[in-house]
N, C-alpha and C positions, 0 to 999 in steps of 0.2 A: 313565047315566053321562055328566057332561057331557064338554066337550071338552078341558079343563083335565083332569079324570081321565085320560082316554084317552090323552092327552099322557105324564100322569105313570106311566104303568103301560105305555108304550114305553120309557122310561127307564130304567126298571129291567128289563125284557127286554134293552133295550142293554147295562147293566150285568150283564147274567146272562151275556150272549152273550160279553162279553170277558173277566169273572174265573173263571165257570162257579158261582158264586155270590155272594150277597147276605146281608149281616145288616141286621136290620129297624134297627139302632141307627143304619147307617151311610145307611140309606135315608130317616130323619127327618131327620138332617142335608143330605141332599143336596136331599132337596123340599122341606123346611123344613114337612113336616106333621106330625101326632101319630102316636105309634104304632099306635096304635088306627086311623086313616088309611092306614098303611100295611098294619096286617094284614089289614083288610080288600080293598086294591087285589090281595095275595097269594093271600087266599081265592080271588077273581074270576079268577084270573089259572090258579090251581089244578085250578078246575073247566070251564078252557077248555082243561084238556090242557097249558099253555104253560111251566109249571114244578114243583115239586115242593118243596112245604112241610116243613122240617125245626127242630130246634129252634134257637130266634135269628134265625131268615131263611129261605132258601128257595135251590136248589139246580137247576143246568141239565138237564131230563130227559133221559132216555138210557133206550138200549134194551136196558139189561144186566138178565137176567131170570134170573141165577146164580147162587147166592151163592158167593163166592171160597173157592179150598181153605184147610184146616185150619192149613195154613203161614204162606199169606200172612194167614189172619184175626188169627191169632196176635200177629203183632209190629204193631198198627193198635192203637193207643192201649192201648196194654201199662200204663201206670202206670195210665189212670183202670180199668181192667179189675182190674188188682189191688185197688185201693182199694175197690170194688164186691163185689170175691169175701172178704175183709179184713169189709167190712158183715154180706154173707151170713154168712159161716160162724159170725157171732160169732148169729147167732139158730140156731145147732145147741147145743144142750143133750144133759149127757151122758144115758145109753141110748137119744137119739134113733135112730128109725130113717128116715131121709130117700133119698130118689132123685135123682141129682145127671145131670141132663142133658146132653147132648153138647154144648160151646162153648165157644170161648176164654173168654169169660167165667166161663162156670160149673166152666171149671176150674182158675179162680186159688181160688176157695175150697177147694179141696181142702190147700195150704199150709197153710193156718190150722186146720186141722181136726187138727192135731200136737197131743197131749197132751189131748184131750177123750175123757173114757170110754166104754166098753162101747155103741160104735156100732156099728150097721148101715147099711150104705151099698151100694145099688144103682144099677150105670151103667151105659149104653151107648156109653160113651167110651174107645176105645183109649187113647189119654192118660191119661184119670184114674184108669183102672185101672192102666197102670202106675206112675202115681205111687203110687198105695196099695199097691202091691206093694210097690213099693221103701221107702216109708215102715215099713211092715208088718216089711219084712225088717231095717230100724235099727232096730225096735222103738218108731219114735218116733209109732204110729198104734194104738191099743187098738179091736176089734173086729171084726167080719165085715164082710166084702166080696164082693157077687152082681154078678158079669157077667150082662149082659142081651143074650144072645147073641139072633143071626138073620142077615139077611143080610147082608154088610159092603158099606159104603159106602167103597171104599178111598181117594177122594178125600178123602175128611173124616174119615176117620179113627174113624168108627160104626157101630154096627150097626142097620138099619130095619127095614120090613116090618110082615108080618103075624107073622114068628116072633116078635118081639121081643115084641110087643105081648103078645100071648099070654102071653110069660113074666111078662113084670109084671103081668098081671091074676090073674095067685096071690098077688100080694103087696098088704099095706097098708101104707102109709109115715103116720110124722106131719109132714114136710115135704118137699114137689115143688121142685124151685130148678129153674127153665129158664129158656133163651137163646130170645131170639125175635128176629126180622130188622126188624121194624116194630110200631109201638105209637101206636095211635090214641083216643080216647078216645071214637070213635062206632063206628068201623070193628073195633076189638078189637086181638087180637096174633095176627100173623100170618107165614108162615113161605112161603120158596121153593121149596119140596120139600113136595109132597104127604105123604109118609111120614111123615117126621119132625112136620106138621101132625098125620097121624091118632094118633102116638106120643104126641105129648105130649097129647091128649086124653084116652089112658088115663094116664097119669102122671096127670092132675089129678082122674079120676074114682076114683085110687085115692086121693088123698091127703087128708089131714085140711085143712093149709095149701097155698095157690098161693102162691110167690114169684119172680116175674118179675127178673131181673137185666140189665139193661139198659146200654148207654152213649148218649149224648146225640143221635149219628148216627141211634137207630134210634125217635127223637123224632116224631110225626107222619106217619113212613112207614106207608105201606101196601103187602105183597108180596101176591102171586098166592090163595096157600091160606092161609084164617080157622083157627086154631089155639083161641082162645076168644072170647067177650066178655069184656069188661071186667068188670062185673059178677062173673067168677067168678072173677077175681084178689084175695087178702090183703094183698099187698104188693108194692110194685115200689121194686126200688133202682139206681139210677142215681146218672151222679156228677154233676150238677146238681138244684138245689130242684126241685120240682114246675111247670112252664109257669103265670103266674097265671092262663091262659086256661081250663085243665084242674082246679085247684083244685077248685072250686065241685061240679063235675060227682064225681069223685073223691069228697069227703069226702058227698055224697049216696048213693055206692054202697059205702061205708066201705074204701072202697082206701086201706090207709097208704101214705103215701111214705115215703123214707129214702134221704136225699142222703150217701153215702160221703164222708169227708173223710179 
């Protein structure tokens, strides 16, 4: 790297260090290089520990190794979360029988799931099981509903384990929809909680379909415990197009995208 790099990739550590993040749009404009220029300065910069690659730019690391309760994930980009669970649910067809994952995300689709027939629906989400109760009790939800009981996770509002796991390996779904915390296109999808990693492993080994729900934050992250490759996801929806960096890689392992609008 020469010294003009080295220069430019303090700069943008400068600029990390006072907003707590960077977009690659505003970092062309500042160094006056290509994009391509700058995401590679990010790559180098990534694998020095110094910041943490997200989609559009890159973000100040930290040592939060939690993921936030059920409350607060909740109300954190609440529209594109809808618009994404609005995507999801419209690939439920009626006598589907699907597995709907514990997450803010994955339980905006459940709304949409009103007036679609003779469903089966299995969760390990305190939430979205009582939405389907209560739906179930308007009448405005046709089908069965399996709690996937085990041990509860009271922060978040789930049940984990090895009970849980257990109970959904009696069952076969024709589609899996999960929440994952990071999504990388070498590294896989991956989750901060051990449990709910080796959970949704049986959720995908029962299911016919993998559908990843995603919002834009959990872009190029990577957390602690490997949940799948990429390779064994069908679709992923999120509320932005596809990275064009990821493209290429994606349509060779036949991952559809599907940008929520």
């Amino acid at each position: 790297m020469s010294l003009v790099g080295e220069e430019r990739k303090q700069v943008i550590l400068n600029m990390l260090n006072d907003a707590g993040k960077v977009r690659t749009n505003d970092l062309v404009r500042t160094l006056q290089v290509s994009s391509e220029t700058i995401r590679r300065y990010l790559e180098e910069l990534e694998e020095d520990n110094r910041l943490k690659r997200v989609y559009g730019g890159a973000v100040k690391m930290t040592l939060e190794r939690e993921e936030l309760p059920h409350g607060k994930r909740e109300v954190l980009r609440a529209e594109e979360k809808r618009r994404i669970g609005r995507a999801a649910a419209n690939l439920v067809e009626d006598k589907d029988v699907v597995v709907i994952d514990d997450g803010s995300t994955t339980q905006q689709m459940i709304q949409f799931l009103m007036y679609k027939k003779n469903l089966t629906v299995l969760t390990n989400s305190v939430p979205g099981l009582n939405l389907l109760i209560e739906y179930t009790n308007k009448e405005l939800f046709s089908g069965e509903v399996f709690f996937l009981g085990g041990k509860i996770d009271a922060k978040h509002y789930r049940t984990c384990g090895s009970l849980t796991g257990s109970m959904m390996s009696s069952f076969y779904v024709n589609k899996a929809f999960l929440s994952i915390d990071g999504l990388h296109p070498r590294r896989g999808i991956t989750s901060y909680d051990a449990d709910r990693a080796n959970l949704a492993r049986v959720f995908m080994e029962h299911a016919k379909q993998n559908i990843i729900l995603t919002d834009s934050s959990k872009l190029g992250d990577t957390k602690l415990y490997k949940m799948a490759a990429i390779k064994e996801i069908d679709t992923i929806i999120s509320d932005v197009p596809v990275p064009s960096e990821w493209a290429e890689e994606l349509k060779d392992l036949d991952v559809e995208w599907i940008t929520a609008e």
